[in-house]
C-alpha positions as CSV (number, residue, x, y, z in Angstrom):
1,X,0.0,0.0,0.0
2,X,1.5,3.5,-1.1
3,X,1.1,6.6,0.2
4,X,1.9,10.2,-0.6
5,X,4.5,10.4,-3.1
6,X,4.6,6.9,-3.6
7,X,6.6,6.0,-0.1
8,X,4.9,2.9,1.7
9,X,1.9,3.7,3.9
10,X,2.1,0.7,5.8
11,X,4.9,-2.1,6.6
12,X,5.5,-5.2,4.3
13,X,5.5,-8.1,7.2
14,X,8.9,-9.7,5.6
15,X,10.6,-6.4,5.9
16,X,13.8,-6.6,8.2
17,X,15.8,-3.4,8.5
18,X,19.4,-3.5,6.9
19,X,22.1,-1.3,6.4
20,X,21.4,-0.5,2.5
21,X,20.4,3.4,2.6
22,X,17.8,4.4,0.8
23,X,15.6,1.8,0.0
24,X,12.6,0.8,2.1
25,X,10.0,-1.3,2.5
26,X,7.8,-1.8,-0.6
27,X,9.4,1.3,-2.2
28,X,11.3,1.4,-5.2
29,X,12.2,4.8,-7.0
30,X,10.2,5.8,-10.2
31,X,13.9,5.2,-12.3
32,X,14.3,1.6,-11.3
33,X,10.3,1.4,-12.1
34,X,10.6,2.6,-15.4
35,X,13.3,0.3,-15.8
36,X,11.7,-2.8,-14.7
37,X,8.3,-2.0,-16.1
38,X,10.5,-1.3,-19.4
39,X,11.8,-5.0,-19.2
40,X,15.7,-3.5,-19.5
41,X,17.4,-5.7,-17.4
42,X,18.8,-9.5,-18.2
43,X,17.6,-10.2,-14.2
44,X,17.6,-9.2,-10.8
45,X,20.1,-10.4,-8.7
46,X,19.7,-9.8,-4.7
47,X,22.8,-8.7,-2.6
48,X,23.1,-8.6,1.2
49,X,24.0,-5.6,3.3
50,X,26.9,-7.5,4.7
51,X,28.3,-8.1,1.1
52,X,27.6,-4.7,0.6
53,X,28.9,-3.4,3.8
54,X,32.2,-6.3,3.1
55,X,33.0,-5.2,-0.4
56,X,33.0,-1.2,0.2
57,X,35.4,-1.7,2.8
58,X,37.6,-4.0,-0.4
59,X,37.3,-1.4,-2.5
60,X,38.5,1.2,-0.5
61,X,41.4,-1.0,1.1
62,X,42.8,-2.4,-2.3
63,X,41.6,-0.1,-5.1
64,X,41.0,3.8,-3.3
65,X,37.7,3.4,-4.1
66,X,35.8,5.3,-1.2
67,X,32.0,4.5,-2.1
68,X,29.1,3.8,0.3
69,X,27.3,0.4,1.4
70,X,25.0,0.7,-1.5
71,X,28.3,1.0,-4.3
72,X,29.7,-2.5,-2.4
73,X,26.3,-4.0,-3.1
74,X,26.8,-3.1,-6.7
75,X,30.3,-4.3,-7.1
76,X,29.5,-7.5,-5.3
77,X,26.9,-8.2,-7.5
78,X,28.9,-7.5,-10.6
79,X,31.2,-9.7,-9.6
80,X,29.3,-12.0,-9.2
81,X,27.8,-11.9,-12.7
82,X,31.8,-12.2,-13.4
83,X,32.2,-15.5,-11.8
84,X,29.7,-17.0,-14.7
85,X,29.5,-14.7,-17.9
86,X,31.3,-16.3,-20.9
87,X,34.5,-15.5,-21.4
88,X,34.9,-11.6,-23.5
89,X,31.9,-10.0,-21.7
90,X,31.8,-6.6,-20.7
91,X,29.7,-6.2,-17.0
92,X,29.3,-2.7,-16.1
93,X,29.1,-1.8,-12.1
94,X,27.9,2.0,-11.4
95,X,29.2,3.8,-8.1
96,X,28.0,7.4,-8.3
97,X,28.3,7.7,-4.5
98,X,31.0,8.5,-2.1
99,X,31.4,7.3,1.6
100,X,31.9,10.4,2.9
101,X,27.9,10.6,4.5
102,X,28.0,7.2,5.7
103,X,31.1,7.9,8.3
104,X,28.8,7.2,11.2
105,X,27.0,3.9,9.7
106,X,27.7,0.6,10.5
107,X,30.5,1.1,7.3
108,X,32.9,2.3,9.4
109,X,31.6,0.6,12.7
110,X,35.4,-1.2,12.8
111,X,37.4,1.7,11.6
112,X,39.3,3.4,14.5
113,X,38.3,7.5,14.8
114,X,41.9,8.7,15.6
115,X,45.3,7.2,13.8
116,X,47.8,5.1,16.0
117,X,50.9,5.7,17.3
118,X,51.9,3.2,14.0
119,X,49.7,5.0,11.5
């Protein structure tokens, strides 16, 4: 059931709350709509916020890549897809985010505020 502006009005009751930001319970923004009503997509693959929350943390540790839980969600997923495409594809991952707002999510929850005497 939607409400104003097409956010939910009520609670699915399989919703859980995860660490993914901005995306709620039966919500899903008019642009991925569009996209599924528009049958663009091969499929729909589901990733975890822990794979997401995993992945980010990779990407910033072994390629400077400072993105958000959402962006390690992607890049999981795409690599995923990696594991079993036929050899030559092209996969395409999107990160048009930045870490930098999710300093005080459960991102950084194991990342130290203040450097070491080492550091």
């Amino acid at each position: 059931v939607l409400g104003a502006f097409g956010a939910p009005a009520a609670k699915h009751e399989k919703w859980q709350p995860h660490p993914i930001q901005g995306w709620a319970p039966n919500f899903i923004p008019l642009v991925a709509e569009k996209g599924l009503d528009g049958k663009v997509h091969d499929e729909v693959k589901l990733v975890g916020g822990d794979a997401g929350i995993q992945t980010a943390l990779e990407l910033a540790k072994k390629e400077g890549i400072f993105c958000g839980i959402s962006g390690g969600a992607t890049v999981a997923t795409a690599l995923e897809v990696c594991r079993s495409a036929p050899k030559g594809s092209v996969v395409l991952a999107m990160v048009p985010d930045t870490a930098e707002r999710y300093l005080s999510t459960p991102l950084f929850a194991g990342v130290a505020a203040e450097m070491s005497e080492e550091e």
